[in-house]
Backbone as JSON, one array per atom type, in Angstrom:
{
  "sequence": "XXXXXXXXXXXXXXXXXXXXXXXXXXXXXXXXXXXXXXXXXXXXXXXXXXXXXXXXXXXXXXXXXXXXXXXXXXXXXXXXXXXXXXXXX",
  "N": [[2.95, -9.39, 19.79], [2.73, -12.03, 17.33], [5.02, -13.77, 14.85], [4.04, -13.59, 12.46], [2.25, -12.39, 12.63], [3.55, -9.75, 12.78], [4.35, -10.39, 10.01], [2.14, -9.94, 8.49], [1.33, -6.88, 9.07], [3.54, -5.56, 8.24], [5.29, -2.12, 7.09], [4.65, -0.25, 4.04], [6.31, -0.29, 1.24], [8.25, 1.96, -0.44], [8.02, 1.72, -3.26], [5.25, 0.39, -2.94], [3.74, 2.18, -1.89], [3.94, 4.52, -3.89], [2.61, 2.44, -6.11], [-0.01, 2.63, -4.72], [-0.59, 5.37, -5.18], [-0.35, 6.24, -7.99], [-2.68, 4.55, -8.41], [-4.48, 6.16, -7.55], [-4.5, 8.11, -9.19], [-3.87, 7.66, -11.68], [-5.66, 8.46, -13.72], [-5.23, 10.94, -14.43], [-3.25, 11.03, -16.01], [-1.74, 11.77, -19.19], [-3.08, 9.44, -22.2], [-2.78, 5.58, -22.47], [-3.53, 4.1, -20.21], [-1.8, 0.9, -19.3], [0.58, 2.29, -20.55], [1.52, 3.86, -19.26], [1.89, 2.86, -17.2], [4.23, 1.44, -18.13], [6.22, 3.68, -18.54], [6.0, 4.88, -16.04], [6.83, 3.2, -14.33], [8.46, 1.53, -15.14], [7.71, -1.52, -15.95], [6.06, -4.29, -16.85], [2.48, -3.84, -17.86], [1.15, -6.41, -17.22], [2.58, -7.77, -14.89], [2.83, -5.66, -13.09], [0.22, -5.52, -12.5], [0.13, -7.6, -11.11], [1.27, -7.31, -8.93], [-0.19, -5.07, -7.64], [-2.21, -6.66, -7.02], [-1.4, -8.25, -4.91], [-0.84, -6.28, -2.82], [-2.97, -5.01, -2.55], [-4.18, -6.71, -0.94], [-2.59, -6.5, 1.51], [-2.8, -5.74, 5.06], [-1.82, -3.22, 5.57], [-1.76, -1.69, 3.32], [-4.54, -1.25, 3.22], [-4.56, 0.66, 5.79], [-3.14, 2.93, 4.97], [-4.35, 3.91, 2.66], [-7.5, 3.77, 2.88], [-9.88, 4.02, 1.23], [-9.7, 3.79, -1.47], [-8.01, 1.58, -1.35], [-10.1, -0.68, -1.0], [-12.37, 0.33, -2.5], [-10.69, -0.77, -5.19], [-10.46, -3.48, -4.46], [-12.87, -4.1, -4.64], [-13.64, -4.04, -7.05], [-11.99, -5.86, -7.94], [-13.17, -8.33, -7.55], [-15.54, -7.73, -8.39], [-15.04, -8.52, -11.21], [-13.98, -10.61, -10.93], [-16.24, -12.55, -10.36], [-17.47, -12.08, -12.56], [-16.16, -13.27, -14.6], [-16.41, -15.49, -13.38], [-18.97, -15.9, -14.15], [-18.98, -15.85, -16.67], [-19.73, -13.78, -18.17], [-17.96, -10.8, -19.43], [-16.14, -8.21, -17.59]],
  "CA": [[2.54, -9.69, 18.43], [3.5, -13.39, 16.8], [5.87, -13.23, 13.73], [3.46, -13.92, 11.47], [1.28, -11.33, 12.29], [4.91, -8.72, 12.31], [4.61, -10.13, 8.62], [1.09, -9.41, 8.05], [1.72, -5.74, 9.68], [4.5, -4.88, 7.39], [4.93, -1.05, 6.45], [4.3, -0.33, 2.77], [7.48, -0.09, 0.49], [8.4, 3.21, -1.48], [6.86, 1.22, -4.31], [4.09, 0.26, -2.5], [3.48, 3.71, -2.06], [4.13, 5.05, -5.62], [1.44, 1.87, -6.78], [-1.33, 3.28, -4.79], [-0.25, 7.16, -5.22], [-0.64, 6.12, -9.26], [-4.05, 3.93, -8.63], [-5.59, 7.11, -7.07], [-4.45, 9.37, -9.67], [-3.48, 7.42, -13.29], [-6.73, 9.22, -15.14], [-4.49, 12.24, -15.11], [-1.9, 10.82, -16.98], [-2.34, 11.44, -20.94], [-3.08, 8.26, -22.72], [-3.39, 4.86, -22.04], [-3.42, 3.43, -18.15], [-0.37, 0.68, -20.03], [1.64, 3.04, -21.43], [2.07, 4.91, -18.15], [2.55, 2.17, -16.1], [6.03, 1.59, -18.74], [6.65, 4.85, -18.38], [6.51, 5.39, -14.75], [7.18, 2.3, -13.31], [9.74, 0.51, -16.07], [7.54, -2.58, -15.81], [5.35, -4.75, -17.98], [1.39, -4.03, -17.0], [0.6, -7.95, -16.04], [3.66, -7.72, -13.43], [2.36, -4.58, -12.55], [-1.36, -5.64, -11.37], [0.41, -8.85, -10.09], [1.82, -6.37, -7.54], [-1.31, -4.63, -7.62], [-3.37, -8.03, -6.49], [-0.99, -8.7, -3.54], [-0.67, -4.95, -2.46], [-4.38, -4.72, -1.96], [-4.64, -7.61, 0.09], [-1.81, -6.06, 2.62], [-3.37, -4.45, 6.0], [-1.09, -1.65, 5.78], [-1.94, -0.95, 2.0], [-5.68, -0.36, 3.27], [-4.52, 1.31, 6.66], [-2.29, 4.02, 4.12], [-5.34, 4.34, 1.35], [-8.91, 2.72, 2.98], [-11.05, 3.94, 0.29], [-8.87, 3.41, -2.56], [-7.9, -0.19, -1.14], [-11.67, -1.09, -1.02], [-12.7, 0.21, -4.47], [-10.21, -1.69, -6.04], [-10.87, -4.81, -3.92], [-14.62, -4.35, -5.02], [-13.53, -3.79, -8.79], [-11.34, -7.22, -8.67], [-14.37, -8.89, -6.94], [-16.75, -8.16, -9.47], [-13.8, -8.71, -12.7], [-13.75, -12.48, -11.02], [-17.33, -12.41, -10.51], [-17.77, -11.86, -14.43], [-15.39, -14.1, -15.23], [-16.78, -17.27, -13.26], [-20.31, -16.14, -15.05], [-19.08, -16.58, -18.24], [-19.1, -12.41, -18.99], [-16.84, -9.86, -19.1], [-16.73, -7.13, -16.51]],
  "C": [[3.41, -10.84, 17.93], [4.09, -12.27, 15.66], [4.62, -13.36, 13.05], [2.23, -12.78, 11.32], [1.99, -9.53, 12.16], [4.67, -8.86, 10.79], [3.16, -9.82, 7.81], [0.58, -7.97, 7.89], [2.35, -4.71, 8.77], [4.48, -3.52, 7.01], [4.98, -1.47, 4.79], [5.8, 0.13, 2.49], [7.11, 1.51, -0.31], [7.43, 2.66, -2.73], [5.93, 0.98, -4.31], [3.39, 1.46, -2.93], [3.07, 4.55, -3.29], [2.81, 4.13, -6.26], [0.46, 2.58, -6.41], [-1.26, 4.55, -4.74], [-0.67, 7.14, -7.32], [-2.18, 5.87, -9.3], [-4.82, 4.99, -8.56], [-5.48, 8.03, -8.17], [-4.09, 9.17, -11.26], [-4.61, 7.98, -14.02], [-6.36, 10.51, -15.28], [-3.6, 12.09, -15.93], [-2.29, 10.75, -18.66], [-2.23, 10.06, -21.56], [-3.53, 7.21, -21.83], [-2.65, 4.34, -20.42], [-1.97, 2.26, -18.5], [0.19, 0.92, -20.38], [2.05, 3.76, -20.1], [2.4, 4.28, -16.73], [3.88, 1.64, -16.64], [6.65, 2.14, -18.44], [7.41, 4.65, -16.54], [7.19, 4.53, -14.15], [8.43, 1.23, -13.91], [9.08, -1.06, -16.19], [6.26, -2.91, -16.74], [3.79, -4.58, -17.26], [1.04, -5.5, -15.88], [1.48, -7.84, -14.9], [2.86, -6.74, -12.5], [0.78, -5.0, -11.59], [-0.98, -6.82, -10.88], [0.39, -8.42, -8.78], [1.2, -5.7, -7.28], [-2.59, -5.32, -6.64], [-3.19, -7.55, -5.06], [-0.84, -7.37, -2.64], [-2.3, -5.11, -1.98], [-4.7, -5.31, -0.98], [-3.84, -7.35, 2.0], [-2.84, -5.02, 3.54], [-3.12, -3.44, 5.85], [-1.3, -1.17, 4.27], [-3.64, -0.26, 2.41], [-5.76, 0.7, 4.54], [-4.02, 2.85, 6.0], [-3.61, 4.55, 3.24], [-6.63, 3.8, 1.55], [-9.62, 3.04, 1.6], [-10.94, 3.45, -1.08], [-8.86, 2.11, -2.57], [-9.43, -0.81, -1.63], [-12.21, -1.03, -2.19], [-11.71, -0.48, -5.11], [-10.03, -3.35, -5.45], [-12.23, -5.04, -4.47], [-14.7, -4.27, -6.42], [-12.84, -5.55, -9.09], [-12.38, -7.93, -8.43], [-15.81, -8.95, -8.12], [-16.59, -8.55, -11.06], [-14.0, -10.29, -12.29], [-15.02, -12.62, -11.17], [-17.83, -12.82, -12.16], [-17.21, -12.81, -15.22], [-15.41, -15.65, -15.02], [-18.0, -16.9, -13.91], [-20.28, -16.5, -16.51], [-19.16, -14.76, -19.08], [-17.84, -11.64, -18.69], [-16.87, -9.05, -18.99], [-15.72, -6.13, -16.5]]
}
């Protein structure tokens, strides 16, 4: 295996982990989906789905969570979608 595909490979971080262990399960949390990513994670939402984006796009984030990965690849997909049409999705 080249390096580059060692860095494509990568296991998922504890945090990794914890993001998509939240994605699958934040509609249990009382209130709003930004208030509980403060809470849990100490961090500002936009940071948060920054690390959200690039997490999805990792092999090993959809090898750990396929179905999860995928619905929220197919949720950003149709958010850009909406957003080169001119609505909002």
């Amino acid at each position: 295996m080249s390096a580059l595909e060692d860095f494509h490979y990568q296991e998922l971080t504890e945090c990794d982990q914890r993001i998509l262990e939240f994605e699958r399960e934040w509609w249990r949390f009382a209130g709003a989906k930004e208030s509980a990513i403060r809470e849990l994670f100490g961090i500002e939402p936009a940071y948060y789905y920054q690390q959200l984006n690039e997490l999805i796009d990792q092999p090993a984030a959809e090898a750990h969570e396929p179905l999860l990965v995928r619905r929220l690849r197919r949720q950003r997909g149709t958010r850009q979608t909406g957003r080169s049409s001119g609505s909002v999705a």
